[in-house]
PyMOL CGO cylinders between C-alpha atoms (Angstrom):
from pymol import cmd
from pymol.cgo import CYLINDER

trace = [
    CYLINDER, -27.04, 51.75, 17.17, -28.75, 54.17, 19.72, 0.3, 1, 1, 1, 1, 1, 1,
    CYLINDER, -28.75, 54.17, 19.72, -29.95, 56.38, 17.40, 0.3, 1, 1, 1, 1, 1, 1,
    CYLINDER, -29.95, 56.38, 17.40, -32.67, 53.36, 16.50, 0.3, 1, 1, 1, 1, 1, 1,
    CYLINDER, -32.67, 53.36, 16.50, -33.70, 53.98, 20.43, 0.3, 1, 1, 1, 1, 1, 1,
    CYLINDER, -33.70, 53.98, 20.43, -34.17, 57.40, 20.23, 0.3, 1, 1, 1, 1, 1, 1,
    CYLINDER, -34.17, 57.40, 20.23, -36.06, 57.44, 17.34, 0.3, 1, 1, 1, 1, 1, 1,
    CYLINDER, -36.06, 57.44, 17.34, -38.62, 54.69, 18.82, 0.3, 1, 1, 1, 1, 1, 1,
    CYLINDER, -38.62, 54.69, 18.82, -42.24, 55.33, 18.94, 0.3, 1, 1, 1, 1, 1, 1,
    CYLINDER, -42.24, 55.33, 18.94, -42.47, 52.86, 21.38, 0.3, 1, 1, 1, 1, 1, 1,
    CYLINDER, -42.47, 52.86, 21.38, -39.41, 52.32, 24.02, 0.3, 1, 1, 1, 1, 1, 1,
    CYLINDER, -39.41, 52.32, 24.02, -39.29, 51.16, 28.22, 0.3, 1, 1, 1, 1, 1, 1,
    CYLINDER, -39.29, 51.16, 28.22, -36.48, 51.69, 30.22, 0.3, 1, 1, 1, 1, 1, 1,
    CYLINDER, -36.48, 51.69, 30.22, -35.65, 50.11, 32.71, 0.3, 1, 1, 1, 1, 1, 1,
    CYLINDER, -35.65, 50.11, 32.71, -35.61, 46.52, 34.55, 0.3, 1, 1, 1, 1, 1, 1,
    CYLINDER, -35.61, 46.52, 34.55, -39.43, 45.69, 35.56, 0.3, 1, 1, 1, 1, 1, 1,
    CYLINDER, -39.43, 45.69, 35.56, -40.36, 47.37, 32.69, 0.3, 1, 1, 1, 1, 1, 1,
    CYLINDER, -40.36, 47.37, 32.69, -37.88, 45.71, 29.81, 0.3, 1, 1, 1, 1, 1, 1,
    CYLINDER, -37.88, 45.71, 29.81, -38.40, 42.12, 31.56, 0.3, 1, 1, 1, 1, 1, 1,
    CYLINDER, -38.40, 42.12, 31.56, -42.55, 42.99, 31.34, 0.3, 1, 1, 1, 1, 1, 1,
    CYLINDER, -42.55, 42.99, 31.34, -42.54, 43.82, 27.69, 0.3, 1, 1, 1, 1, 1, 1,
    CYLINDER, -42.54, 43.82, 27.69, -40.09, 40.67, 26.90, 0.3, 1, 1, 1, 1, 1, 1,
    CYLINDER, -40.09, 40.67, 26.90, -42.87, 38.52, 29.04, 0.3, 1, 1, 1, 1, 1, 1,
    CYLINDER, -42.87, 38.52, 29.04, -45.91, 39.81, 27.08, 0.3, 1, 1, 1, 1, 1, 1,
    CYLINDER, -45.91, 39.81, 27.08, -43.29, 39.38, 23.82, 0.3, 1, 1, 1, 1, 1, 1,
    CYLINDER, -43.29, 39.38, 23.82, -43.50, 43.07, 23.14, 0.3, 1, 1, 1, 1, 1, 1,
    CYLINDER, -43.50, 43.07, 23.14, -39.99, 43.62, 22.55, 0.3, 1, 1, 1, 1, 1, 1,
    CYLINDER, -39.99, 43.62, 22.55, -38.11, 43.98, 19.50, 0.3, 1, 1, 1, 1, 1, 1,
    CYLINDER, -38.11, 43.98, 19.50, -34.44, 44.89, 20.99, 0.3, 1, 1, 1, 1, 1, 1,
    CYLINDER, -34.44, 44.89, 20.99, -33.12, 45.34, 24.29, 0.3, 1, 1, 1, 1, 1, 1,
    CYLINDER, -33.12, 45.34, 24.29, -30.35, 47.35, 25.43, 0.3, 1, 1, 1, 1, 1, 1,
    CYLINDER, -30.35, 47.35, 25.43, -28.08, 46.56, 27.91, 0.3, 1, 1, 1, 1, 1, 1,
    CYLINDER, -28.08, 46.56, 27.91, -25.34, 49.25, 29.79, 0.3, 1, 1, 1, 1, 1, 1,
    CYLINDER, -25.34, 49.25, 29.79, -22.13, 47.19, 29.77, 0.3, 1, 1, 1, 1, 1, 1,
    CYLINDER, -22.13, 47.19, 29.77, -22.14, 49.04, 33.81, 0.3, 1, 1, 1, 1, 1, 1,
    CYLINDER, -22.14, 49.04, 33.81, -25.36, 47.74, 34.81, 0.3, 1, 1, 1, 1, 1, 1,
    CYLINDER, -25.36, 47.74, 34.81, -25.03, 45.30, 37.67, 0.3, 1, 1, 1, 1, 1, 1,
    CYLINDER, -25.03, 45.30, 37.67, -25.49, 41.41, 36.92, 0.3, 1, 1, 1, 1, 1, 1,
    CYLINDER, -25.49, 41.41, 36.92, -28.02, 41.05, 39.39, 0.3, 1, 1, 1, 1, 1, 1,
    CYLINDER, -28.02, 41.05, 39.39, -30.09, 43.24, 37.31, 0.3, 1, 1, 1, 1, 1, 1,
    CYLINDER, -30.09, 43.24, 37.31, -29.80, 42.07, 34.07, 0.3, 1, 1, 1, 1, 1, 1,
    CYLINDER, -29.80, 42.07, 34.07, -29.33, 38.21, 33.98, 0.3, 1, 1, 1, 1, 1, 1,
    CYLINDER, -29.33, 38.21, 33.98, -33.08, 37.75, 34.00, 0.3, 1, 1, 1, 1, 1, 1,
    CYLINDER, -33.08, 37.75, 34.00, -33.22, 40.51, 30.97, 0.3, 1, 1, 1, 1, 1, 1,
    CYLINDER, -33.22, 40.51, 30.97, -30.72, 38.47, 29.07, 0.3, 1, 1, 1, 1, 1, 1,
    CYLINDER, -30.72, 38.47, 29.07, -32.43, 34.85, 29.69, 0.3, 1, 1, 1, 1, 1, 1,
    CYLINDER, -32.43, 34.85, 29.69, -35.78, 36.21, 28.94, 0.3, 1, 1, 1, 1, 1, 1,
    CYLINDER, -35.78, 36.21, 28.94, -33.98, 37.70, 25.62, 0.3, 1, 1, 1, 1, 1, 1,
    CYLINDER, -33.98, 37.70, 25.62, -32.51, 34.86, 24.60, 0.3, 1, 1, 1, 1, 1, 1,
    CYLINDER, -32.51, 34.86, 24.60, -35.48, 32.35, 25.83, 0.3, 1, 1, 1, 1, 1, 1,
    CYLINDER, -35.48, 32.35, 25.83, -37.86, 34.88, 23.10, 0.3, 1, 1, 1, 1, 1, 1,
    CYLINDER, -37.86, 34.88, 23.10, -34.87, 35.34, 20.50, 0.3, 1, 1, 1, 1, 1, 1,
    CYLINDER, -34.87, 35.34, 20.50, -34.70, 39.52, 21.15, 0.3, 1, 1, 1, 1, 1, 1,
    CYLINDER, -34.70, 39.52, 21.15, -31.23, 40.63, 19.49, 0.3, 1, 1, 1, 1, 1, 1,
    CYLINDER, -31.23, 40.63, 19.49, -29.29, 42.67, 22.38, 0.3, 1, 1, 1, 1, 1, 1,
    CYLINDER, -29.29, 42.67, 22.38, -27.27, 45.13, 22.14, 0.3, 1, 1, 1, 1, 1, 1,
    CYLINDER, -27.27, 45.13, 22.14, -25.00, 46.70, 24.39, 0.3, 1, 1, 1, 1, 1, 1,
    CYLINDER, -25.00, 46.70, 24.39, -24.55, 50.24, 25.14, 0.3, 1, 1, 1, 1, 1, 1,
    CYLINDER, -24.55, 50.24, 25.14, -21.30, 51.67, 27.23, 0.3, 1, 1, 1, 1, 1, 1,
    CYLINDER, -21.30, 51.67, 27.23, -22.74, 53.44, 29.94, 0.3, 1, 1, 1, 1, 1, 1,
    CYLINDER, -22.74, 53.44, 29.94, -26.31, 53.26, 32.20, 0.3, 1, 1, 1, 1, 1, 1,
    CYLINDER, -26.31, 53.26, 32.20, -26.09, 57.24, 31.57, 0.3, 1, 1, 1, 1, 1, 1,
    CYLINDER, -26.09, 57.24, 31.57, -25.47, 56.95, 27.63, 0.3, 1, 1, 1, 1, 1, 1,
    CYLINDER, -25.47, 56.95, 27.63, -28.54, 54.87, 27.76, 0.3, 1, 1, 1, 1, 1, 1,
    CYLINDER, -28.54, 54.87, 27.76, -30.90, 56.74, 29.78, 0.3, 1, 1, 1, 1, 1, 1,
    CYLINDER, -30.90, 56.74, 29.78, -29.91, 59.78, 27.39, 0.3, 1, 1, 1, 1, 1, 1,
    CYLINDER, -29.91, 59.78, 27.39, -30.84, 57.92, 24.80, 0.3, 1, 1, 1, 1, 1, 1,
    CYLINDER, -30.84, 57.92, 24.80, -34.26, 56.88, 26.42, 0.3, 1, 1, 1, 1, 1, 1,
    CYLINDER, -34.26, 56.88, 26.42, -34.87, 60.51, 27.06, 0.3, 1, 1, 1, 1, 1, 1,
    CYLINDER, -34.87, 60.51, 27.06, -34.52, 60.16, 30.98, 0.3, 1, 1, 1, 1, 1, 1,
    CYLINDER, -34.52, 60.16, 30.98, -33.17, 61.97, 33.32, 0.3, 1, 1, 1, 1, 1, 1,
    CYLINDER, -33.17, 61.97, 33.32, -31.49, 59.45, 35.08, 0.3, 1, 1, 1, 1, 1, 1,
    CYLINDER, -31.49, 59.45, 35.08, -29.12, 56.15, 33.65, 0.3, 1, 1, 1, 1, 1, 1,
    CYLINDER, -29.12, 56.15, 33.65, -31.22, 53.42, 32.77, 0.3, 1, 1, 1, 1, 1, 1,
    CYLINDER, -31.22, 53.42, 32.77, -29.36, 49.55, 33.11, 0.3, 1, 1, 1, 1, 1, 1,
    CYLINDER, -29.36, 49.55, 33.11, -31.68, 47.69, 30.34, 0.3, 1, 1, 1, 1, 1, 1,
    CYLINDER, -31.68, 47.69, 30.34, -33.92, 49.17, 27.82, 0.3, 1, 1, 1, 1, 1, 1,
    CYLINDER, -33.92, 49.17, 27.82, -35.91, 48.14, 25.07, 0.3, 1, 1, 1, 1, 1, 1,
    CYLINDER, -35.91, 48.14, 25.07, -37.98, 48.79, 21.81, 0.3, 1, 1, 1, 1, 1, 1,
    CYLINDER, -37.98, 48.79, 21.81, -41.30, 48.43, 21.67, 0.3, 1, 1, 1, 1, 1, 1,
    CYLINDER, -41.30, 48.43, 21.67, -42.49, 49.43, 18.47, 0.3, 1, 1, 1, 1, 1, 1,
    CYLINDER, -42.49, 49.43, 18.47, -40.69, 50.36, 15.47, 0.3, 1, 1, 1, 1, 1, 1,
]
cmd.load_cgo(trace, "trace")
């Protein structure tokens, strides 16, 4: 399921950015770390299932910032392009 994220052109990580490209319907699947805090993503998963965006959820923030190619863990990400 991750590899999909790596291998994105296109990808955002994080919060402002993931809720931005689900505004502007840019993205194609979102990510969620099943440790990210609610307060950060319950407005990732209404706008996701307000535009119909599949989710998927990862185990840790720091398994998906890997994956994202970050330094840091990353709560939400998402694809932006195939």
């Amino acid at each position: 399921m991750l590899e999909k994220l790596k291998e994105a052109k296109q990808k955002v990580a994080g919060a402002r950015q993931t809720i931005r490209a689900l505004e502007n319907n840019l993205a194609l699947v979102v990510y969620i770390a099943r440790d990210a805090e609610e307060k950060v993503i319950n407005p990732v998963l209404r706008l996701c299932e307000q535009g119909n965006v599949p989710v998927h959820y990862v185990d840790s923030m720091e398994q998906l910032g890997k994956a994202c190619k970050i330094k840091v863990g990353a709560a939400v990400a998402a694809i932006t392009e195939k």
